[in-house]
C-alpha positions, 0 to 999 in steps of 0.5 A, a space after each residue: 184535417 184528417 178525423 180518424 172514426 173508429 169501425 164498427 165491427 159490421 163495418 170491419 166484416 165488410 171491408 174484410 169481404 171488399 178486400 176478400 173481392 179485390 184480391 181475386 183477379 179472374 178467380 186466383 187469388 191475388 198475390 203478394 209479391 212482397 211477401 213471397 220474395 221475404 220469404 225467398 230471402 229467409 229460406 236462402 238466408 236460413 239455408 247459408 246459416 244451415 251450411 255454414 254450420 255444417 261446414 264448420 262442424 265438419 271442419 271441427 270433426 276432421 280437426 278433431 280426428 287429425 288431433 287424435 292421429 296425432 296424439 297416437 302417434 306421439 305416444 309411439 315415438 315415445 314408446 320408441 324412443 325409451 326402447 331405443 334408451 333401454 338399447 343404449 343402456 345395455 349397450 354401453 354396460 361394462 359387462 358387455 365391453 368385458 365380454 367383447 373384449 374377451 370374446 372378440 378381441 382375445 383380451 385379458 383382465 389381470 389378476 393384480 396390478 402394482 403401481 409403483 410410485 417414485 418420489 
């Protein structure tokens, strides 16, 4: 069976200067490779989410400005379709048949009509 035993905290700077010592390998420190490559995963993970947002809120932004072209546009087609009912109106008012008939065609309206009606 293991006894654990609780260090001492001169013991503790010891062991710290044993570690500080193995963990210099011809003057360099020695590396943690395990870490480093944590790292490198969270800076590629980190950087995906960064581009990933910026395309989405790009992609938002375009969505956006087609959404507004478009609006415009309707409001235009509908400007134009009223002008064209306002033409359409005015085309078909009876004073402007009168006047072509007139005019153009050389007709007369009578002054009075009789109708007769035989029982």
């Amino acid at each position: 069976m293991d006894i654990k035993r609780k260090i001492k905290p001169s013991e503790q700077r010891e062991v710290a200067a044993n570690e500080a010592e193995l963990t210099l390998i011809k003057g360099r420190p020695r590396l943690n490779h395990l870490l480093r490559s944590r790292c490198r995963v969270a800076f590629v993970v980190f950087a995906i989410l960064a581009m990933a947002v910026v395309i989405r809120s790009g992609i938002s932004a375009s969505r956006g400005y087609a959404l507004v072209a478009t609006q415009t546009q309707a409001q235009q087609l509908e400007l134009e379709n009223e002008r064209l009912r306002v033409e359409i109106a005015q085309l078909k008012s009876p004073q402007r048949i009168k006047q072509i008939a007139e005019e153009e065609l050389g007709m007369i309206v009578p002054r009075k009509m009789y109708f007769s009606h035989d029982r």
